[in-house]
C-alpha positions as CSV (number, residue, x, y, z in Angstrom):
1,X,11.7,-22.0,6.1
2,X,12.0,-18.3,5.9
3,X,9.2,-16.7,4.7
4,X,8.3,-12.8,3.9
5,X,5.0,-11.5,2.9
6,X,3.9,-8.1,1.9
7,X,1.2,-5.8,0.5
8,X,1.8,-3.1,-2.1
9,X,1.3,-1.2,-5.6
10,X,3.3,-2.4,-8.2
11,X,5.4,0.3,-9.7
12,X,5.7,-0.3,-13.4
13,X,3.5,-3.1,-15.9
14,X,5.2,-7.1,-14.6
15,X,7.4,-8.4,-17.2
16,X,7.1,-12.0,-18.5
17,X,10.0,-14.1,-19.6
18,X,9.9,-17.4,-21.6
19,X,12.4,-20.2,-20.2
20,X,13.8,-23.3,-22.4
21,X,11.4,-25.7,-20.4
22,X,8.5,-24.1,-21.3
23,X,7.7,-22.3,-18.2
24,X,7.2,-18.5,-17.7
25,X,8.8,-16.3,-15.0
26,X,6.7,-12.7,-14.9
27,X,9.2,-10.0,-12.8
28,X,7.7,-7.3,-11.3
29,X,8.4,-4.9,-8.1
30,X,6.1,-4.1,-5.5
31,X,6.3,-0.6,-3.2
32,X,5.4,-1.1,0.2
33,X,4.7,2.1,2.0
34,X,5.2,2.9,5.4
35,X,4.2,6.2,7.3
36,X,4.6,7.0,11.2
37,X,4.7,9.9,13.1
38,X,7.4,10.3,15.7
39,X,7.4,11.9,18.8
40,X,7.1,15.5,17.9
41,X,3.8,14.5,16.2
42,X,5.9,15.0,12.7
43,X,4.6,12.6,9.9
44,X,7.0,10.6,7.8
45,X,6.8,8.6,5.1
46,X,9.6,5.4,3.5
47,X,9.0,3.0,0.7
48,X,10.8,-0.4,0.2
49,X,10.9,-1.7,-2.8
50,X,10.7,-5.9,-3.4
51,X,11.7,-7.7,-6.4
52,X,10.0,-10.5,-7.2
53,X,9.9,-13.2,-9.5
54,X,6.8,-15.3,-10.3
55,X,7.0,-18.8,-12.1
56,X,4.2,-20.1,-13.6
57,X,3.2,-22.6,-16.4
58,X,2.3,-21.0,-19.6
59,X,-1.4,-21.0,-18.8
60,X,-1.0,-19.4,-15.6
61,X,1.3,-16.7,-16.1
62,X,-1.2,-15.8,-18.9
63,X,-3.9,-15.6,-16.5
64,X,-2.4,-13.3,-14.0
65,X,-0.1,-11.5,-16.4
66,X,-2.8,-9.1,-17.6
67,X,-3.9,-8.1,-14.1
68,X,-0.2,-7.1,-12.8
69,X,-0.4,-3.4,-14.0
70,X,1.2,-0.3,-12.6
71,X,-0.4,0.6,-9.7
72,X,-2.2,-2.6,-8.6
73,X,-2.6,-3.4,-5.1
74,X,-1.3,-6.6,-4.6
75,X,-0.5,-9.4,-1.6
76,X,2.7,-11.1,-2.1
77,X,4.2,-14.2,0.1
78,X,7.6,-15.5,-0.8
79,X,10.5,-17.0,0.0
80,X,13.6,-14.1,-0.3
81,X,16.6,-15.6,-2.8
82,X,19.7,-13.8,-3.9
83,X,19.5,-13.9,-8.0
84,X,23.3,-14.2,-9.1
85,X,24.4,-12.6,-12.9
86,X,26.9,-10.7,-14.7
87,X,26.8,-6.9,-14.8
88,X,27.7,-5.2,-17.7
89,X,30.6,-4.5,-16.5
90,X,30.9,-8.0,-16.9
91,X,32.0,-9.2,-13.3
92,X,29.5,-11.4,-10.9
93,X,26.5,-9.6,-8.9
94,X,23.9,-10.5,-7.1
95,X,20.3,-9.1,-6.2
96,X,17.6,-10.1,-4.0
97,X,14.4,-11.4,-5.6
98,X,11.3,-12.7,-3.7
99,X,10.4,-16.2,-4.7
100,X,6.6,-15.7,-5.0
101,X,4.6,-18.9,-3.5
102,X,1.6,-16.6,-3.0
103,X,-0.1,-13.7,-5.2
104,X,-3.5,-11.9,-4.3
105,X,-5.2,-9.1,-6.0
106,X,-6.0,-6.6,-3.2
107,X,-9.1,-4.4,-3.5
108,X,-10.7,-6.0,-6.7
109,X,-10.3,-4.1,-10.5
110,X,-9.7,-0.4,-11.2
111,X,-13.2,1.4,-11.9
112,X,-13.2,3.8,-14.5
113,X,-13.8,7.5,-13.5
114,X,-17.7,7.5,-12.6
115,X,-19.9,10.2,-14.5
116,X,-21.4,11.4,-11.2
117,X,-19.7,12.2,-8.3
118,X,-20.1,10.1,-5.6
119,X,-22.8,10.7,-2.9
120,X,-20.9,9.9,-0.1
121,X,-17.1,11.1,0.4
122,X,-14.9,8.2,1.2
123,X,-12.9,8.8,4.3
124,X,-10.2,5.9,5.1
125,X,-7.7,6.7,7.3
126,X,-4.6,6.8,6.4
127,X,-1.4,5.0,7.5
128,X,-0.2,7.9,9.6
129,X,-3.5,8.7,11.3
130,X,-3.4,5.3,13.0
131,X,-2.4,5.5,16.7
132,X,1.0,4.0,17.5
133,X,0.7,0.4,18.4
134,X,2.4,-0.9,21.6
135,X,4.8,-3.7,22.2
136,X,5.1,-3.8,25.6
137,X,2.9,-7.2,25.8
138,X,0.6,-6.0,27.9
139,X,-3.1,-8.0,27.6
140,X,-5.8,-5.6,25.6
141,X,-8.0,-4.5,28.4
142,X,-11.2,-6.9,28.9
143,X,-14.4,-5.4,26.9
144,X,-17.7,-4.5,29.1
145,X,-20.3,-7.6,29.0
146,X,-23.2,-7.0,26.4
147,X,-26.4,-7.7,27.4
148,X,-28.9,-9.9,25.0
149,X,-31.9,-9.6,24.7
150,X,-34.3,-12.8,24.7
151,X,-36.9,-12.7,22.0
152,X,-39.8,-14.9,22.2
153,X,-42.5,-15.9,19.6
154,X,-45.8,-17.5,20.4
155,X,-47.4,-19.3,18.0
């Protein structure tokens, strides 16, 4: 089984269609952002783009259609499937569509702007701010032993 996953924003509202057999299929497209810097220390950015297609049972796609908005953080996991159809210049095409097995809604509900500012500023780090990761297998080093302390209660 080939299998892809992948966490992103949506980039438009998901789109629900109705099938003969009752079933719903909600389309939507996720951006997936990557950022690096290269050697120079200069920072770059690239976003894919993933098609997917979600089928569902009337019920469900109810459920999750109204939380698939533009902009929502989401956790796909999918098999990838080439959708055939007819352009419209009416000869054959095909386009790659993720099969969505798995759907999570990363980093819970939009807030509404807050009427005070906050009291703390939040400070993530951002994608390009991480160091570069290494793929040289080489074993993590081993962390320093903790000592414990023993705490004792007399009755």
């Amino acid at each position: 089984m080939f299998k892809l996953t992948a966490i992103g924003n949506l980039g438009k509202d998901a789109v629900m269609k109705h099938q003969e057999n009752g079933d719903r299929v909600i389309n939507f497209s996720v951006a997936v952002n990557t950022a690096w810097k290269d050697k120079a220390g200069q920072r770059h950015e690239r976003t894919s783009w993933v098609d997917c297609a979600l089928w569902r049972t009337q019920q469900q796609s109810t459920e999750i259609l109204q939380y698939l908005k533009t902009g929502t953080t989401v956790y796909v996991e999918g098999e990838p499937s080439v959708r055939a159809y007819i352009n419209s210049n009416g000869e054959a095409a095909g386009a790659q569509v993720l099969k969505v097995s798995m759907i999570e809604l990363v980093g819970g509900k939009k807030a509404e702007q807050p009427t005070q500012a906050p009291q703390q500023p939040e400070n993530k780090p951002k994608p390009g701010d991480l160091p570069p990761s290494s793929f040289d297998n080489e074993p993590e080093p081993a962390a320093a032993p903790t000592r414990t302390a023993k705490a004792t209660a007399k009755a």
